[in-house]
C-alpha positions as CSV (number, residue, x, y, z in Angstrom):
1,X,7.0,13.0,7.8
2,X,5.1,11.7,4.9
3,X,6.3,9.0,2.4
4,X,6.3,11.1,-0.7
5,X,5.4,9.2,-4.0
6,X,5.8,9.9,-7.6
7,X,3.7,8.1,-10.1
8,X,4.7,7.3,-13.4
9,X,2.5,5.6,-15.8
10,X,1.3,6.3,-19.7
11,X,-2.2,5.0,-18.9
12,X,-4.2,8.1,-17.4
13,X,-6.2,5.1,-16.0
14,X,-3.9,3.9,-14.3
15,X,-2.5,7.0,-12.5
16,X,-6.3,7.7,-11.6
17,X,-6.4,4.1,-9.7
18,X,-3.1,4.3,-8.0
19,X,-4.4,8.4,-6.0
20,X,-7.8,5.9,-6.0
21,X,-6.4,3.6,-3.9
22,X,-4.1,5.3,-2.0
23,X,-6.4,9.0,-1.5
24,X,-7.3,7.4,2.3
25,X,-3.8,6.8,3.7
26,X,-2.8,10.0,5.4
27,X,1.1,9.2,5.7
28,X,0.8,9.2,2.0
29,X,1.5,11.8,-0.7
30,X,1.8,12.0,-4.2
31,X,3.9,14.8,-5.1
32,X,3.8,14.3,-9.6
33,X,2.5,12.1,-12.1
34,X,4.4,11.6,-15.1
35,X,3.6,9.5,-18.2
36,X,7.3,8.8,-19.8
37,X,10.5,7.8,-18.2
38,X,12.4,11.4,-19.2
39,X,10.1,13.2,-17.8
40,X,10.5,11.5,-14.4
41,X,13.7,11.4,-14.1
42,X,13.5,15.4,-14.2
43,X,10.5,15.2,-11.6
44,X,12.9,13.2,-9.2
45,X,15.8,15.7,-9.7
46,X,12.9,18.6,-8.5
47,X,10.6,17.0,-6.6
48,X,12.9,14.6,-4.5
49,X,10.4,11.7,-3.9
50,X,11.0,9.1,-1.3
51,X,9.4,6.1,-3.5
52,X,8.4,5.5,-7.1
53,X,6.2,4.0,-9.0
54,X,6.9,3.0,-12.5
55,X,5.1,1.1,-15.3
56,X,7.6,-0.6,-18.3
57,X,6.0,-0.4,-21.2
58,X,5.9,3.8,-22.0
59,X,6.6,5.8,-25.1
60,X,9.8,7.3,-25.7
61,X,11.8,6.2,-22.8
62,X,10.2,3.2,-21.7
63,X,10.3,2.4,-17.2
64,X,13.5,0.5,-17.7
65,X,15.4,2.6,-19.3
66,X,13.8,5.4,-16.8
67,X,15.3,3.1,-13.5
68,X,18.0,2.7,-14.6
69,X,19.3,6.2,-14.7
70,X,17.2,6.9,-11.5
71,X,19.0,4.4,-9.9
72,X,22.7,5.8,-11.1
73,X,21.7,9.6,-10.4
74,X,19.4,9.5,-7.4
75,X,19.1,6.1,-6.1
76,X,15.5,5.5,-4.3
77,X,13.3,2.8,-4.2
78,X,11.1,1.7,-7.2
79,X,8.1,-0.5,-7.6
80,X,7.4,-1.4,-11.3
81,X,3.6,-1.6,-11.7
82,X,3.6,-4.1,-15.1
83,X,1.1,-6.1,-17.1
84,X,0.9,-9.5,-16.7
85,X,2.2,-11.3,-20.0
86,X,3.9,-14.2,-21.2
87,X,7.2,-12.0,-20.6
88,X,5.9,-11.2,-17.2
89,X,9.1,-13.1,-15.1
90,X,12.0,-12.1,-18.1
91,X,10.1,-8.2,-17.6
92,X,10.4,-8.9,-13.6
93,X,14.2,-9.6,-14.3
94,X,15.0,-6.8,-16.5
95,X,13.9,-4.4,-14.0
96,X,15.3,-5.9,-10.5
97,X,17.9,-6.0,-12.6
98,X,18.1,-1.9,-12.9
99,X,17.5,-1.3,-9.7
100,X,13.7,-1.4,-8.7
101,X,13.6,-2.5,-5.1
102,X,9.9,-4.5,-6.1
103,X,6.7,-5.7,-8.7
104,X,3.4,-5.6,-8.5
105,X,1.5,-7.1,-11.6
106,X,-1.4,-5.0,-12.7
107,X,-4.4,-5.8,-15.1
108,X,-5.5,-3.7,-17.6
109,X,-9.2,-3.0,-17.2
110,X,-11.5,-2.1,-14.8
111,X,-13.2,-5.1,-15.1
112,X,-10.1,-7.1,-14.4
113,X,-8.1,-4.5,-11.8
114,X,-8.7,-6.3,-8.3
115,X,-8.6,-2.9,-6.4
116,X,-8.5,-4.1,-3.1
117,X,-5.8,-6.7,-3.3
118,X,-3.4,-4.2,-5.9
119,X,-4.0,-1.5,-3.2
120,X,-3.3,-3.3,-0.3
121,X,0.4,-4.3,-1.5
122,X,0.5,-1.1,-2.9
123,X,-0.1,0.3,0.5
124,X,2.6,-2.2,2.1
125,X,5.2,-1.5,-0.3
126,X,5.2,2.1,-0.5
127,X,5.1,2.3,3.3
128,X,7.8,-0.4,4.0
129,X,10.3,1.4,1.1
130,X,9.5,4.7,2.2
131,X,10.3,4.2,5.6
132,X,13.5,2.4,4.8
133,X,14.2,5.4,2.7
134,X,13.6,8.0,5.0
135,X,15.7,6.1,7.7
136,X,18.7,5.9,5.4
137,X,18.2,9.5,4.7
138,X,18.5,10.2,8.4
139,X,21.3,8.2,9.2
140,X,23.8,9.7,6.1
141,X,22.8,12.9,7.3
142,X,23.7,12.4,10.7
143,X,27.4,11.5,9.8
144,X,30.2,12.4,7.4
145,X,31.8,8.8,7.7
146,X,31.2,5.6,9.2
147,X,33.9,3.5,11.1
148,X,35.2,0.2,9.9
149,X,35.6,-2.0,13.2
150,X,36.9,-4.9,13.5
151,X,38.0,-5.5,10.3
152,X,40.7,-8.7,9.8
153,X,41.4,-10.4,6.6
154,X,40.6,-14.4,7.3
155,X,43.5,-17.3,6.4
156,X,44.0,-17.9,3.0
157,X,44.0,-21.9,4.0
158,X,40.0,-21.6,4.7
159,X,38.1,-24.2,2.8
160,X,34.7,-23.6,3.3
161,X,31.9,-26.3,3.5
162,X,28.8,-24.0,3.0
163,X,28.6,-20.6,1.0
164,X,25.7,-18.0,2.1
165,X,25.1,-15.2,0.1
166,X,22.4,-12.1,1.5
167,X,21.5,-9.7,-1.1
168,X,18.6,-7.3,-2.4
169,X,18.3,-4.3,-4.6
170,X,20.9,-4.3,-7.3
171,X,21.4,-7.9,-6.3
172,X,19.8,-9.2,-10.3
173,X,22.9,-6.6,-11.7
174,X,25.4,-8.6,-9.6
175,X,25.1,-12.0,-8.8
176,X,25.9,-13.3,-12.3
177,X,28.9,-11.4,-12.3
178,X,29.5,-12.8,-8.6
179,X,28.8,-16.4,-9.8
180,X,30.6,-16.1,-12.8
181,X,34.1,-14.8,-11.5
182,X,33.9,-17.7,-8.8
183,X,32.9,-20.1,-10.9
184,X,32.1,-23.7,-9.7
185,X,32.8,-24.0,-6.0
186,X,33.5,-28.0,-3.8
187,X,30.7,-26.5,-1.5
188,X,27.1,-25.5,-1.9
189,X,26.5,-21.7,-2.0
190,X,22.7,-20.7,-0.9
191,X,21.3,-17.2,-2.2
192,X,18.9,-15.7,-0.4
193,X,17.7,-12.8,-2.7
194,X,15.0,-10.2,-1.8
195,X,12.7,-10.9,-4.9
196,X,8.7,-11.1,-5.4
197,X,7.4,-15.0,-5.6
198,X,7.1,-16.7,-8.2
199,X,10.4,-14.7,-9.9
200,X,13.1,-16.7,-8.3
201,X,13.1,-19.5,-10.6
202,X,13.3,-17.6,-13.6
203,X,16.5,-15.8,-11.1
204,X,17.8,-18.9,-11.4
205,X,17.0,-19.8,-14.8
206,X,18.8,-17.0,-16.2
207,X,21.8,-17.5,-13.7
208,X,22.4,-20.4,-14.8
209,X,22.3,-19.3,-18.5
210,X,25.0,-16.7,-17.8
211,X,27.3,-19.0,-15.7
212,X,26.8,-22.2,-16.8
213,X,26.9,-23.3,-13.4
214,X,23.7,-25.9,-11.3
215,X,22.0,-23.4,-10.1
216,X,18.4,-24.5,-8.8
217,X,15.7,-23.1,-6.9
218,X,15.5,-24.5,-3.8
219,X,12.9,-26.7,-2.8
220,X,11.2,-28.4,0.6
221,X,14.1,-31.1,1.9
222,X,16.5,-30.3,-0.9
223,X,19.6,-32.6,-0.9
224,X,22.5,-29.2,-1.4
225,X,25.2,-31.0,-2.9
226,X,29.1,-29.5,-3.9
227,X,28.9,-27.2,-6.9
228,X,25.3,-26.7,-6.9
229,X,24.2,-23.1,-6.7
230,X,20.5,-22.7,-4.4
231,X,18.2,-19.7,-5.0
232,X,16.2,-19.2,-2.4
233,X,12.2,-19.2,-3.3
234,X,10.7,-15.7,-2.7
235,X,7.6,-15.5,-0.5
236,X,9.2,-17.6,2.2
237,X,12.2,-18.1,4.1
238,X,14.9,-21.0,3.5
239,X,16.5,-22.5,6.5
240,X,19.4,-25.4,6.1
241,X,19.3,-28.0,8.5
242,X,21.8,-31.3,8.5
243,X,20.0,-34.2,10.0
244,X,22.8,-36.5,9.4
245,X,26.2,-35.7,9.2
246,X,27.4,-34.9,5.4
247,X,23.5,-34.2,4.6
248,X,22.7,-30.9,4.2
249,X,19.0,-30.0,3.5
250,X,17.2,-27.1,2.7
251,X,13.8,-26.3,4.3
252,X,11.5,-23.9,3.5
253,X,9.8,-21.9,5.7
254,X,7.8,-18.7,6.3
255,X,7.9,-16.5,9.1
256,X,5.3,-13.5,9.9
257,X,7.4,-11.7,12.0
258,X,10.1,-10.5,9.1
259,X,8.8,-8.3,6.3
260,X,10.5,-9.3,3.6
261,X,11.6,-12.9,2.2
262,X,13.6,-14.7,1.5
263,X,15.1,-13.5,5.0
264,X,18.7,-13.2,4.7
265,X,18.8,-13.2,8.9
266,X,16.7,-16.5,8.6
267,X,19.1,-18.0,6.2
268,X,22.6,-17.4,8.4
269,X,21.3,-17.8,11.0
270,X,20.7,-21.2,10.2
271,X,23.8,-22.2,8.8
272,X,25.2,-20.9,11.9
273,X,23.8,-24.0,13.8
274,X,25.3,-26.5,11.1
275,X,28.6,-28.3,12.4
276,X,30.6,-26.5,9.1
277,X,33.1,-24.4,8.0
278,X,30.5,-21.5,6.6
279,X,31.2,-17.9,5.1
280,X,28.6,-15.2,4.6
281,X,29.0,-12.8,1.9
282,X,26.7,-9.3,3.0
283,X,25.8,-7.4,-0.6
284,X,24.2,-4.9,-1.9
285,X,20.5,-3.7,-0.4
286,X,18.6,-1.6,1.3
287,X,18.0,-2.1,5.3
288,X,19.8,-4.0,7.7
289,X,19.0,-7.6,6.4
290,X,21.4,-10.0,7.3
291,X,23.0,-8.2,10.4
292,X,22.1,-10.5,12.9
293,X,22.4,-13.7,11.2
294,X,26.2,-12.5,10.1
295,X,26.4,-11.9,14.0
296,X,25.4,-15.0,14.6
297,X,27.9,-16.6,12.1
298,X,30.8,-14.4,13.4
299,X,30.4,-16.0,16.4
300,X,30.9,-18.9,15.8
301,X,34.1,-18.1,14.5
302,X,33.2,-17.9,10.7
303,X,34.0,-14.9,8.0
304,X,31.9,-12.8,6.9
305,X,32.5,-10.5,3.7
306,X,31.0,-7.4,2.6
307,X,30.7,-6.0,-0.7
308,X,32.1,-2.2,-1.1
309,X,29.4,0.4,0.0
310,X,30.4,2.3,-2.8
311,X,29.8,-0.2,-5.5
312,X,26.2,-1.0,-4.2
313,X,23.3,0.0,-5.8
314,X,21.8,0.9,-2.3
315,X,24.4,0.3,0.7
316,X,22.5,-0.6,4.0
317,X,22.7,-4.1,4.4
318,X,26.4,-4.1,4.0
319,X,27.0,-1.1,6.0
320,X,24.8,-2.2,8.6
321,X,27.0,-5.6,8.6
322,X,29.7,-3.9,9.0
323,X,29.1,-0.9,11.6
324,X,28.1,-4.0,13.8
325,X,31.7,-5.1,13.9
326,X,31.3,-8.5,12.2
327,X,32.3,-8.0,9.0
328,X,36.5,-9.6,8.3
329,X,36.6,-7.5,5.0
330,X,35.1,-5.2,2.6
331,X,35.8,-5.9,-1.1
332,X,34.1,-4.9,-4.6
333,X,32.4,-8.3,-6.2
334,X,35.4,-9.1,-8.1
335,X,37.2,-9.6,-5.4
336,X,34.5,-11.4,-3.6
337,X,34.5,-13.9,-6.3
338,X,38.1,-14.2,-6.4
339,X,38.1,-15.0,-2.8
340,X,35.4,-17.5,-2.9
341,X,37.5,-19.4,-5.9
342,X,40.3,-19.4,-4.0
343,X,39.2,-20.5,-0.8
344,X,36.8,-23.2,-2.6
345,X,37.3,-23.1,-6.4
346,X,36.6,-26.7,-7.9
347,X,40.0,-28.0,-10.2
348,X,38.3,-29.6,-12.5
């Protein structure tokens, strides 16, 4: 089946480049072209496209305004095609934040447009999100319901020594409202966030605006300390290691064979070799992301919690977490917090 793509851009130039670069790829079809966000949100109601792309700056209903609605009525994935400006991470934000699943920066003349490298993300993105969307399409088909095994609410005398948090779209919406219901924690918490690189320090900029809390990006060998809050760099993948005992580190560290980073898998399963009391939280995404790390965890005799399918923007990771049996509970994000500052909440 074919990945079917909508295009919505003002700049007539900029719809010509995208069928430009995409006219070869037989798996690929755009279905419409629209040049304001009301007018796509009726072209996804009647065309039903598997993947989106969207530019921000429109007139009348600008892109965000457009995903955000898209992502309420008939959640899909979005890329935002946007101008590079000096607003270029707070734009970033202000998208992932309604929902677009990624960002590609464009320029705005010929001159400047680097065809080849645009159109090779281009051509990964739509592919990767298309697939993914046409997967999950399959799978809620294919069933009314979906069990909840194994399920069984951990001791409330748990004091966690490490926090690990997996999240992707809808996780920008979220995670402030995660970090500010738990507030300040007597452990380290490490977020590993599906987000484009060079984004995730303005992530954690702007969480640590809303919270108040230390939250940091991480960097290479890291000290992760008690109350500090870690944002995983996108591009790569973070992995904690603990040299000495009481010295936790982060280390970063790509790997070719997962598609998208930070890897959430990459991140567990790494706190699953560390001689601590860890919990995994599973939240809102799309895939299966964080699966076998939380297996890996669960193991070991650690919780893991998932947030509410129905509360996510797009449910996979967390349903895939727990269909696999791993998962202790399932609770909305409140309650996630709550848990967290109850298990770990600092007194002073």
């Amino acid at each position: 089946m074919k990945i079917k793509l909508l295009v919505i851009d003002d700049s007539a130039f900029m719809r010509t480049a995208v069928r430009l670069m995409l006219k070869d790829d037989p798996d690929i079809e755009i279905v419409g072209e629209a040049r304001d966000g009301l007018t796509a949100i009726n072209m996804v109601e009647s065309l039903n496209p598997h993947v989106i792309t969207m530019d921000v700056e429109m007139p009348g209903m600008d892109g965000l305004n457009a995903t955000r609605i898209i992502m309420e009525r008939f959640p899909r994935p979005i890329i935002m095609l946007s101008s590079m400006t000096e607003k270029g991470t707070d734009t970033t934000l202000k998208a992932l934040e309604a929902g677009a699943v990624d960002f590609i920066s464009k320029k705005s003349s010929f001159v400047q447009l680097d065809i080849v490298q645009i159109g090779t993300e281009l051509h990964k993105k739509i592919r990767f999100w298309g697939e993914h969307h046409l997967l999950a399409t399959v799978r809620a088909a294919s069933r009314a319901s979906w069990p909840l095994k194994g399920l069984r609410p951990w001791s409330s005398g748990f004091h966690p020594e490490l926090v690990v948090i997996g999240v992707s779209t809808g996780g920008p919406a979220i995670i402030p409202h995660l970090l500010h219901t738990m507030g300040r924690l007597t452990c380290p918490v490490v977020i590993a966030q599906h987000m484009p690189l060079l984004f995730t320090e303005g992530f954690a900029r702007h969480l640590k605006m809303f919270t108040g809390l230390n939250v940091l990006q991480a960097s290479d060998g890291m000290l992760l300390t008690p109350g500090m809050v870690v944002v995983c760099p996108g591009g790569t993948d973070t992995i904690l290691r603990e040299p000495l005992p009481g010295r936790l580190l982060s280390c970063l560290k790509a790997d070719a064979a997962t598609p998208i980073h930070p890897s959430v898998d990459r991140l567990f399963e790494s706190a699953a070799r560390l001689n601590r009391r860890v919990v995994a939280v599973v939240m809102t995404g799309m895939g299966s992301d964080g699966t076998v790390g939380a297996q890996a965890l669960a193991a070991r005799g650690c919780p893991v919690l998932a947030q509410e399918p129905g509360e996510c923007t797009v449910d996979g990771m967390p349903k895939s977490a727990i269909e696999s049996g791993v998962v202790n509970e399932v609770l909305k994000v409140e309650k996630i917090g709550r848990r967290l500052k109850k298990w770990a909440g600092a007194t002073g």
